[in-house]
N, C-alpha and C positions, 0 to 999 in steps of 0.2 A: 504494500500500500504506500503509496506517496506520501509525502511528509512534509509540512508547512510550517513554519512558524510565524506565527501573527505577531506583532507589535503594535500597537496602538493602546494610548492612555483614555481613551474615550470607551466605556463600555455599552455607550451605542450601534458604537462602529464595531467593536467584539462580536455585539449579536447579531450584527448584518451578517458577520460575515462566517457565523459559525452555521446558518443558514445558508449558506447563498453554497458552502464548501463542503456538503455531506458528503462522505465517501473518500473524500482526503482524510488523512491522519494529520491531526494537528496540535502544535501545542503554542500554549497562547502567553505573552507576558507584556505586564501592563509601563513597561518602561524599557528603553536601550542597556540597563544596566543588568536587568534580569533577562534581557533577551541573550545576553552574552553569556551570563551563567548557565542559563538553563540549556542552550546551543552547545558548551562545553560535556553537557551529560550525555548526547548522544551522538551517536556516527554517522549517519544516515541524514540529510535533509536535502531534498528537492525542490524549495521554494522557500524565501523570505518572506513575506508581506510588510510593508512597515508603516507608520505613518511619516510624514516630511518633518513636521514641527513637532518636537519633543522638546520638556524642561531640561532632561539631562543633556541629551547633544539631535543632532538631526539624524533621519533617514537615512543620508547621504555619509553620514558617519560610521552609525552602524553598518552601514553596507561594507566600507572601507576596512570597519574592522573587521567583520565577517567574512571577507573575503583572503585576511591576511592566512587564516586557516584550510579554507575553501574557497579558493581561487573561481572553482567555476561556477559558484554558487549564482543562481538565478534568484531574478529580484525585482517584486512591486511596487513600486513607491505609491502609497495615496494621499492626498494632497488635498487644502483647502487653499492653497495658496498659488496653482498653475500659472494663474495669470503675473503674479510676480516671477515667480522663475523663469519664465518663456522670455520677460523681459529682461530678467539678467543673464539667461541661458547657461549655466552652470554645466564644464563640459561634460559633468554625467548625463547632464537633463536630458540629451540627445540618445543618447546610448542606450537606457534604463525604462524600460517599460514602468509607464505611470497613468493613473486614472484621477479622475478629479474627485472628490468628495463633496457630497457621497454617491458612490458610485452604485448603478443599479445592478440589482440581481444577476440579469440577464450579461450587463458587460463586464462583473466582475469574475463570473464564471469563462466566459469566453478566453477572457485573460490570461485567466489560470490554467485554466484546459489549451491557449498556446504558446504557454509557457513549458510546461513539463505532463500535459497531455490532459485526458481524463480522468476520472477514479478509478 
């Protein structure tokens, strides 16, 4: 089974997407800092989700560090803030598959599903 790890401090956006993600294996953590721990406990992960804006550091951080490990790690960014990043274009912004916030149902499964496939 495929494996996810969600990031997002919002537990609305939690339950979009624990919804929208049935049949992925997922585990969820409510900040960058726990996301790093909890990614240390296991070997196996096909997809990040994150959100952009966190207290402790960004999206874009986490990914950085998440990839110091797992190089090929693929990665979501979700975002309330597109329209500022498109204007400073930050050179991941291009690279990194992102959806805006909040994203529906139907597009955040598609995402997902081409990113690292279906359930």
């Amino acid at each position: 089974m495929k494996h996810i790890l969600v990031v997002d401090d919002d537990s609305s956006v939690l339950d979009v997407l624990k919804r929208a993600l049935v049949g992925y294996r997922m585990s969820i953590a409510r900040d960058p800092d726990e996301a790093l721990h909890v990614a240390s406990n296991f070997g196996s992960l096909d997809l990040l989700i994150t959100d952009y804006l966190m207290p402790s550091m960004t999206g874009a951080e986490l990914m950085a560090r998440m990839r110091e490990k797992r190089p090929a790690l693929r990665v979501l960014i979700l975002t309330g803030h597109a329209d500022i990043l498109d204007r400073e274009n930050p050179p991941w912004w291009a690279q990194e598959a992102h959806l805006s916030k909040p994203p529906s149902l139907e597009m955040l499964r598609a995402a997902v599903a081409g990113l690292i496939g279906p359930p």
